[in-house]
Each structure stands twice: as C-alpha cells, then as structure tokens.
N, C-alpha and C positions, 0 to 999 in steps of 0.2 A: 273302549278304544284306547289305544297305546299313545304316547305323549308325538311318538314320531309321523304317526298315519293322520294325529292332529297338524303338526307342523308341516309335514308333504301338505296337506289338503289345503292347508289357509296360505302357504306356498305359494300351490297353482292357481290359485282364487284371487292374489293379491292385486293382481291386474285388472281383473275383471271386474266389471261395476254390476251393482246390484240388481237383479230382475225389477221392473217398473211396478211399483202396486196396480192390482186391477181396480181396486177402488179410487185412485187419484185421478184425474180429468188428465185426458191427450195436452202435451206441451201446444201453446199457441201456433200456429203456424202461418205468416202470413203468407197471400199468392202470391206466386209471381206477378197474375193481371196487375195486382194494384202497384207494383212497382216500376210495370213497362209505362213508358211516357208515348205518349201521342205523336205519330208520326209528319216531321214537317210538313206545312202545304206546299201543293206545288209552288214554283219560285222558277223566275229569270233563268235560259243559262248560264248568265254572268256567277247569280250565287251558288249555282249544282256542283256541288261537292265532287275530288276530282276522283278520276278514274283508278285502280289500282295499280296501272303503270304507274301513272304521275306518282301517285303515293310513295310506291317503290321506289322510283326514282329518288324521290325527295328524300325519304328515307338513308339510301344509299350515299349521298350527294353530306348530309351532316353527320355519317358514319365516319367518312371519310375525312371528315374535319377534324372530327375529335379523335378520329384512332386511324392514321394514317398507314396506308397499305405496306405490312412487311416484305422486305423484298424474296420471291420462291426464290430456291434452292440453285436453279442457274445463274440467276442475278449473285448469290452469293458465295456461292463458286467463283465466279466473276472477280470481283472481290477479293476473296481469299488469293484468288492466283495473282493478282497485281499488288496486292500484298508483301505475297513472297517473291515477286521479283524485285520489288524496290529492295525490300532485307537483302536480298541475292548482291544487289549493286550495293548496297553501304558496307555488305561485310566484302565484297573485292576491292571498295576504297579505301576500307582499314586495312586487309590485306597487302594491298599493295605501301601505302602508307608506308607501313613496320618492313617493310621489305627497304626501300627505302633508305628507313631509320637507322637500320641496323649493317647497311652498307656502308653508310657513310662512316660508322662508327670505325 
C-alpha cells in the first residue's frame, strides 16, 4: 500500500472507536428497576402534590419575577412614538429660543 491510502484510511478511522473484543465480557449495565424508587403511599389531600395547572402557574408566576415581561411591539411602538414627540417639542423650544436670540440681537 502507498503512504497516502495509509494516511486516507487512518484519516477516516480516526474518530471511530475500536470494534469491542468478542472475548471481553458485555460492560455492566445496571436496570433501570433498581434505580426506580417506590411510589408514595397514598396520603391526605392536604399533602397530594399539585395539579399541572397549579404547577404551571407557579411556574409562570417566578418566571416572571426573575425575567419580567418584555414589552410586544405595540407597547413599543407606544413608546417610540411619545418619544418622538417630546424630541419633537424640545427641538420647537430650542427652535424658537434661537429665534428669539437672534432677534433681539
């Protein structure tokens, strides 16, 4: 074989992990069974875990504490335009000002 069909070959190989020996034993595997835990006994309504509204709720409710709702696109539109009307009014106050200024002069 040529030096290059070596270097291609151990190339495309480089990633790939080795075929498993047939002689070494299967890796451990443990079950799931033994990992699942025993499901509570029944209990009071008081302690019955809540519903997935409530959860959602509750969910929702500390969402919005820590990452308070950005305002959509009409909200700041909203905004932008009362914005640009105050700029609108300070440059007809300077406006007029220099008008003014320049009268007197």
């Amino acid at each position: 074989m040529s030096s290059s069909s070596t270097l291609r070959r151990g190339f495309l190989n480089a990633g790939a992990s080795r075929p498993p020996d047939a002689s070494a034993p299967p890796p451990a595997i443990s079950s799931p069974a033994s990992k699942r835990k025993d499901p509570p006994a029944a209990s009071t309504d008081a302690s019955l875990p809540p519903t997935r509204a409530a959860k959602t709720a509750a969910t929702e409710r500390i969402r919005q504490q820590a990452f308070p709702r950005a305002p959509n696109s009409n909200e700041l539109y909203a905004v932008q335009a009362d914005l640009f009307e105050k700029r609108r009014a300070a440059d007809k106050k300077v406006a007029a000002f220099i008008d003014r200024f320049l009268r007197d002069l």
